[in-house]
N, C-alpha and C positions, 0 to 999 in steps of 0.2 A: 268436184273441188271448186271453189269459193275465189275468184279472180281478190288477189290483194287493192284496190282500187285508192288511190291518193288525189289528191286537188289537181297535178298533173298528168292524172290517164282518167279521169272524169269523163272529159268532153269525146275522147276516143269511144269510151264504154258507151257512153249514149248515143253514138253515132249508129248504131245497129239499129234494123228492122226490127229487132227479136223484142219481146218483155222482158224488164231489167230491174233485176229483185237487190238493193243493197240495203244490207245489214249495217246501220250506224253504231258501232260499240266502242268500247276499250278496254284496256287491261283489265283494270282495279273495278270492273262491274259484274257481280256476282250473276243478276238475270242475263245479260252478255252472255256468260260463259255458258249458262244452263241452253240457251236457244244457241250458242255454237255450232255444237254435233249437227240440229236439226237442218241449218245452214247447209252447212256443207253436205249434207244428205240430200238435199232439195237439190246444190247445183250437182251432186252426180246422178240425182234420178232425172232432172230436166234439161239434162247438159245438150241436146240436142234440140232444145225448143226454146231455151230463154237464155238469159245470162243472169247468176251468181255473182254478185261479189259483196264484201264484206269495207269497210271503212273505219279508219280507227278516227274518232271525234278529239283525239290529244294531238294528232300529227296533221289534223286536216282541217284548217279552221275556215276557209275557203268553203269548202261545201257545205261542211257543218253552219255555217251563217245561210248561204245559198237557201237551204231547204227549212231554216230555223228549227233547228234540229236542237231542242230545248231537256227532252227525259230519253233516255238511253236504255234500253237497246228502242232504236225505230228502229223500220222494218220499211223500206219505198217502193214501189210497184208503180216504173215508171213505162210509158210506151210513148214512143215518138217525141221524147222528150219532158212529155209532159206527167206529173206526178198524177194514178188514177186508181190509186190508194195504198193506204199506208196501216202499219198496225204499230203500237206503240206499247213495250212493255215484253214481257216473255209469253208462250202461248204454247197448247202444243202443237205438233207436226203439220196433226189437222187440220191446223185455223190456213197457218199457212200453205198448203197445197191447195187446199179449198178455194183461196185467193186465185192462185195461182192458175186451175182449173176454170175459174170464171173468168180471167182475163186474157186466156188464152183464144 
């Protein structure tokens, strides 16, 4: 399951060791909604190797600036703070695990 993440549990969520996959979406975004599921299947199949979480881009203007967070759904793949790649756009399952897989 997919950590709710906001402007203040950010700096928490990046405090981890682990690879930190967040999903930048919102409501009213149909591609959002189609890479959802895939989200939250990622954090219960990796739930013991990375961190999950998801951000809404209407509630969170702080980060969404932070990371210039411009077309909806990103996708961030950060480690140790630092962002070490991103995907932008909807994709399947595949693209993302794959990511995920090499950056582990």
């Amino acid at each position: 399951m997919a950590l709710q993440i906001t402007d203040a549990t950010l700096n928490d969520v990046l405090s981890t060791d682990k690879l930190v996959l967040i999903d930048f979406w919102a409501e009213w975004c149909g591609p959002c909604k189609m890479i959802g599921p895939i989200i939250e299947q990622l954090g219960e199949e990796y739930k013991d190797k990375i961190v999950v979480g998801k951000l809404d881009v209407d509630n969170n203007d702080e980060a969404t600036s932070k990371y210039g967070i411009r077309n909806i759904p990103t996708v961030l793949f950060i480690k140790n703070g630092e962002v070490v790649d991103k995907v932008v756009g909807a994709g399947p399952k595949t693209l993302f695990a794959g990511k995920i897989e090499k950056l582990l």
